[in-house]
N, C-alpha and C positions, 0 to 999 in steps of 0.2 A: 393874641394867645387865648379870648376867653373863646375861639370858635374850637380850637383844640380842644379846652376845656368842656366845651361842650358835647363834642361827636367824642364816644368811647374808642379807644384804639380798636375794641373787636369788632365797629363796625368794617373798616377798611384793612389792617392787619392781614384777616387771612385771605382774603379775595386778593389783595394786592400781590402776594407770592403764589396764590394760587397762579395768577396774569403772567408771572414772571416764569412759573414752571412748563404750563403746559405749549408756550412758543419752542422753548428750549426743547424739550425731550419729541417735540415734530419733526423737526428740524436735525436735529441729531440721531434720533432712534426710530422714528416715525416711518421716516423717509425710506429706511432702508428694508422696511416689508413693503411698504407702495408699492416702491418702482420693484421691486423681487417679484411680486404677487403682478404686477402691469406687462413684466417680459425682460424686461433691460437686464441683460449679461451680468455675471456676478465682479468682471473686472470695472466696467464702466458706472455700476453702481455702488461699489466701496471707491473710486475714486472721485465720484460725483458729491457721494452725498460724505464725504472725507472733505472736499472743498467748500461745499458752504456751511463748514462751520467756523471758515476764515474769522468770521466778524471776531468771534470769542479769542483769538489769538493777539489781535489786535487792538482788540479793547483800550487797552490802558493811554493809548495815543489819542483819541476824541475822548475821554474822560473831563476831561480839566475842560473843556466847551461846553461839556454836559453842566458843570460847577457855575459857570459863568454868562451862561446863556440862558436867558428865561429861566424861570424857576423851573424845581423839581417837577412839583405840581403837573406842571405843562406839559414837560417832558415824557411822563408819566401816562397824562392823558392821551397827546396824541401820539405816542407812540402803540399804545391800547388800541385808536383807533383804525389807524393803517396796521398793525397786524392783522386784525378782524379782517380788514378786505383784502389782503392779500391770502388769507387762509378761506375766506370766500371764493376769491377767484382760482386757487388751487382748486377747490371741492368742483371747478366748473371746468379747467383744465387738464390737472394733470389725468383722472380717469383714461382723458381722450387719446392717452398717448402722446401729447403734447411735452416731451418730455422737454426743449428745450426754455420752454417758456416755467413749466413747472420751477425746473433749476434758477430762474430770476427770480420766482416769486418766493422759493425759499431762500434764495441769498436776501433779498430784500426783508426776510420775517427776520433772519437772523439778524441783520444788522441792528434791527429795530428791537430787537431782544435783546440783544447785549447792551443796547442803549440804555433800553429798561431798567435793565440788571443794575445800570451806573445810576440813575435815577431817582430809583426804590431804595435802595441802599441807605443814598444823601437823605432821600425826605424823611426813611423812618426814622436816621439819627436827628434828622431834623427837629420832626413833630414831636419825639419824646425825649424824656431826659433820661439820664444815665440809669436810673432805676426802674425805670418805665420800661427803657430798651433789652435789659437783663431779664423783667419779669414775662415780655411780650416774643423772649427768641424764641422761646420751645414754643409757640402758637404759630410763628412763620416758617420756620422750620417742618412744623407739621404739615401746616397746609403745601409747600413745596413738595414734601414727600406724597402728600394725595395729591398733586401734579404728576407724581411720576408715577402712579401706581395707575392713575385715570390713563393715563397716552399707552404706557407699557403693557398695563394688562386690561382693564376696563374696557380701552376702545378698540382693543385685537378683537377681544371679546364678542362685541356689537359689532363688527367687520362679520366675523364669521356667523355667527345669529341673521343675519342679512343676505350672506351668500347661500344659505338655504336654499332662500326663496329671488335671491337678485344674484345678477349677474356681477364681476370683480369689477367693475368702472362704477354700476351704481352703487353699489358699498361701500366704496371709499369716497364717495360723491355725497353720499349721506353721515358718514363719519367726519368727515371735513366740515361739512354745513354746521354740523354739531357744534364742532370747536371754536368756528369762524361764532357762531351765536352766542356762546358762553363768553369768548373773548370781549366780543359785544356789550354782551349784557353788564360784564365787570368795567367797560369803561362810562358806557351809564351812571352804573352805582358809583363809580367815584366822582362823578360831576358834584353828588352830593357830600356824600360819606366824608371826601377827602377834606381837612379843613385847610385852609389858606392860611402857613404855618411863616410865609417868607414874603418878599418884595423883590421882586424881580432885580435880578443883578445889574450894577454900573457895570456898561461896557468899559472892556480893557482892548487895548491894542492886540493882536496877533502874536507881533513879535514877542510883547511881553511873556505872553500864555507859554508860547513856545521854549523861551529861554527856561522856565519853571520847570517845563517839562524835559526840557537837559539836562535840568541842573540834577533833576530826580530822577531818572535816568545814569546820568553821571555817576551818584553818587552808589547808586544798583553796584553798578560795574565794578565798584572800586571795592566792593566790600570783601572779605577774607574770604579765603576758597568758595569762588564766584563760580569755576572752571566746576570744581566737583557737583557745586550746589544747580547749573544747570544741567549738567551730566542727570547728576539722581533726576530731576525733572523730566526729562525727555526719554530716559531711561526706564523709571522706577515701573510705572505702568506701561511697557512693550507688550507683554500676551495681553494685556486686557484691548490695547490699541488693537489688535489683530482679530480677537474674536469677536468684537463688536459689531464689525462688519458683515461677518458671516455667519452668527451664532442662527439667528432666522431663517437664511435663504437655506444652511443646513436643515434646519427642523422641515422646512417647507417643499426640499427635492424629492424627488422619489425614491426609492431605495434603490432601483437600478441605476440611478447617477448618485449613489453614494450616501444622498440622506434620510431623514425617516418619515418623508411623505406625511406628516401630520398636518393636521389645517388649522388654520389663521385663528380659528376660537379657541383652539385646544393650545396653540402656542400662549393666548392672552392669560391663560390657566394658569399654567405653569410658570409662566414669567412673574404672576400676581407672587404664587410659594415666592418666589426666587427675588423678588421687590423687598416683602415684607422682612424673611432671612436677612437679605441684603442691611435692612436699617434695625436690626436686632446685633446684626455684627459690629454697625458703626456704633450703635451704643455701648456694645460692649467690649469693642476697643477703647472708648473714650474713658471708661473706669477704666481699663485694663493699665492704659498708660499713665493715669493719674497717680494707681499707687505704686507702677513700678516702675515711671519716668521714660521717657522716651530712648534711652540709650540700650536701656534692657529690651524694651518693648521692641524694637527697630527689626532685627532681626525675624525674629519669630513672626511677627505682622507679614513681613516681604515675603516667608515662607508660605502662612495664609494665602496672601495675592497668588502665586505663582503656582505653589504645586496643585491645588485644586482642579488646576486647568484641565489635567491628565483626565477628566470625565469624558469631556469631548473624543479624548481618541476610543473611548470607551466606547460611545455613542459610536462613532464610526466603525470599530472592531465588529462590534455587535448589535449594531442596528436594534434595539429596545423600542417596542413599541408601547410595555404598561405604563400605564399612565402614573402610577405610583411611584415606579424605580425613575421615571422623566422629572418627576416633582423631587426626590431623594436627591438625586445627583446634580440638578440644579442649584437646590436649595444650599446642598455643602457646598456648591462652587461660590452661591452667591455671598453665604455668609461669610467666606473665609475672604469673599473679595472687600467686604463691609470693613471687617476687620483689618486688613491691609490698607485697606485706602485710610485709612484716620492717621495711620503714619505718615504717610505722606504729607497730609495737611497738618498736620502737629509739626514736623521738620518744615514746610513751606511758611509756617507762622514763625519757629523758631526763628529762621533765615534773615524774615521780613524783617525781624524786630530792629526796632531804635528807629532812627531821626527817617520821619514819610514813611513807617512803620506799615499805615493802609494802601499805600500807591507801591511801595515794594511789593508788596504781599499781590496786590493786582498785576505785578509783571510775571510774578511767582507763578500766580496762574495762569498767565497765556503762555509760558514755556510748558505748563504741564499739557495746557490744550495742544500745543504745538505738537507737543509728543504723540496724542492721540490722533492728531490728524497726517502725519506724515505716514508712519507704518499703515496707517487707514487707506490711505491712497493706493498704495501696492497690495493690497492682503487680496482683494480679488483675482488679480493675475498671478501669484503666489499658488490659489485653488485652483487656478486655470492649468494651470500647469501639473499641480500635484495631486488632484483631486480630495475631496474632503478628508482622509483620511492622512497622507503627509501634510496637507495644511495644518493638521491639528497637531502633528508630530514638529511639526516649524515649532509652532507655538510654545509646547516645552522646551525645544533648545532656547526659548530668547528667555524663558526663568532665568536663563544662568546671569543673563547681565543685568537681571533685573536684579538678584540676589546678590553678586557681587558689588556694586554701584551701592545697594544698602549696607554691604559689611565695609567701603570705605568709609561713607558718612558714618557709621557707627564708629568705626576707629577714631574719626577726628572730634565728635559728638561729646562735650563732659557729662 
């Protein structure tokens, strides 16, 4: 412990969720202006890049390997280091159209990211103690949200600043190299930074591990309105599942095929508005339901989430090119989705609580993943069919289940 004592948590802290954010938001948001901006059809590319976010679904099943096998530490590192080269060899592949290989090398980053996730987690409750880990959240938390402000708006940003003067294969070839070096450079700094907080775990039998994970598991299942509590999960976020896939390749069509022809640096603009909105909401949900309890809050949040949506058909009704009214109607969409989502994760905590209260709460979220990746997989073919402007009219009919599914949990909710 005196090497803890020595390296400060702000040397590793925020680099370590910085490592953790920007695999994730590749992988899941990244992917889906790549391959848009590279050619690949809008059905084959919400069902593509809907599948490799498998790992995040799955997570909670190699967990407990992650607990038992080599330390955090290890884990941590080389998992650091094989994303870098996998996000290398994208920056070398996917440009080329290579898209079948591209799609291994993101399933491969995710797996390794959700690993991470399991990881970072254990060593940070590791390396600190309980008041260390209270006083150090709001600093991972941050730097996870400049994870997602770098991938979402920062690097669309530097894509289009690039396509200036380069053609769409070298921009995202140099945007990539970017990431893959950053990645890098943060598994570097932790060879140091990180202090050597554990001893490698005494191997355990397979079977053992597995029965644990039954029994935890098992006990998921059994818990009171199990049926409702994955319903809301798989339900609660349906419109956000849906426009995730296509809110870009929207902004990026023409106007003659229905969208509003804007370019890849102006989308990274207005997503930055619609990022920072987005985590002004979540904070302001998090008071919001502190002083008036989640049962109040419940409703009005799921309304937040959902009705906002109706900008989109706006955007498509009226095709809006000011750059103003594109940051406006973003901005309300994203904050009210900020604000919706902390319900979710307040009843996903509620759920978890009691006996394996963190490993509940980690199956909690691969149902909610689940949700996001299934309607993700069809929402292409959904535009294929109805073109952008019923695709966004789908989307407010699925408010309705989203809002009823929360007016049950609220009814069963003290």
């Amino acid at each position: 412990m005196s090497e803890t004592k020595r390296i400060s948590p702000w040397a590793w802290v925020p680099t370590l969720y910085l490592a953790e954010g920007i695999p994730y938001f590749l992988v899941t948001s990244v992917s889906v202006t790549l391959f848009t901006q590279l050619g690949m059809p809008n059905a084959q590319m919400a069902l593509f890049t809907s599948l490799i976010s498998f790992p995040w679904v799955i997570k909670p099943l190699w967990s407990p390997f992650v607990d038992v096998l080599r330390t955090k530490r290890w884990w941590v590192l080389v998992m650091q280091a094989v994303m870098a080269l996998t996000v290398l060899l994208l920056a070398l592949m996917a440009p080329r159209g290579l898209f079948t290989i591209a799609l291994i090398l993101f399933t491969i980053t995710a797996f390794c990211s959700a690993t991470h996730d399991i990881a970072a987690d254990g060593y940070y409750m590791l390396a600190l103690d309980e008041k260390q880990q209270s006083a150090y959240v709001g600093l991972r938390s941050t730097f996870y949200r400049i994870a997602n402000i770098f991938c979402q708006s920062l690097l669309l940003m530097l894509v289009g600043r690039l396509q200036r003067h380069a053609d769409v294969a070298t921009s995202w070839t140099y945007a990539l190299l970017l990431c893959s070096g950053i990645i890098a450079l943060v598994a570097v700094w932790h060879l140091w930074s990180m202090p050597r907080v554990e001893q490698a775990s005494e191997s355990r039998p397979a079977g053992e591990i597995l029965r644990e994970v039954g029994q935890v598991f098992g006990e998921f299942f059994r818990k009171p309105e199990i049926g409702l509590a994955i319903t809301f999960m798989l339900l609660y976020r349906l419109p956000e599942a849906l426009l995730l896939k296509l809110c870009n390749p929207f902004f990026l069509a023409p106007a003659e095929a229905g969208g509003l022809g804007i370019t890849v640096g102006t989308i990274g603009q207005i997503t930055g508005v619609g990022v920072i909105l987005m985590l002004l909401g979540g904070i302001g949900g998090g008071v919001w339901a502190s002083k008036t309890g989640l049962k109040k809050a419940l409703i009005p949040m799921a309304l937040c989430l959902t009705l906002p949506c109706a900008v989109y058909v706006y955007f498509a009704q009226y095709q809006p090119t000011a750059f103003w009214i594109l940051c406006l109607c973003v901005g309300i969409e994203q904050m009210g989705y900020g604000l919706g989502y902390t319900a979710c994760m307040l009843y996903m905590m509620h759920f978890a609580n009691g006996l394996h209260k963190t490993a509940h709460f980690s199956i909690c979220t691969a149902f909610m993943f689940l949700g996001l990746m299934l309607p993700g997989m069809v929402a292409g073919y959904i535009q294929e069919a109805l073109g952008y402007l019923g695709f966004f009219w789908i989307v407010m009919l699925t408010c309705i289940p989203s809002i009823v599914v929360a007016y049950l949990v609220y009814k069963k909710l003290d």
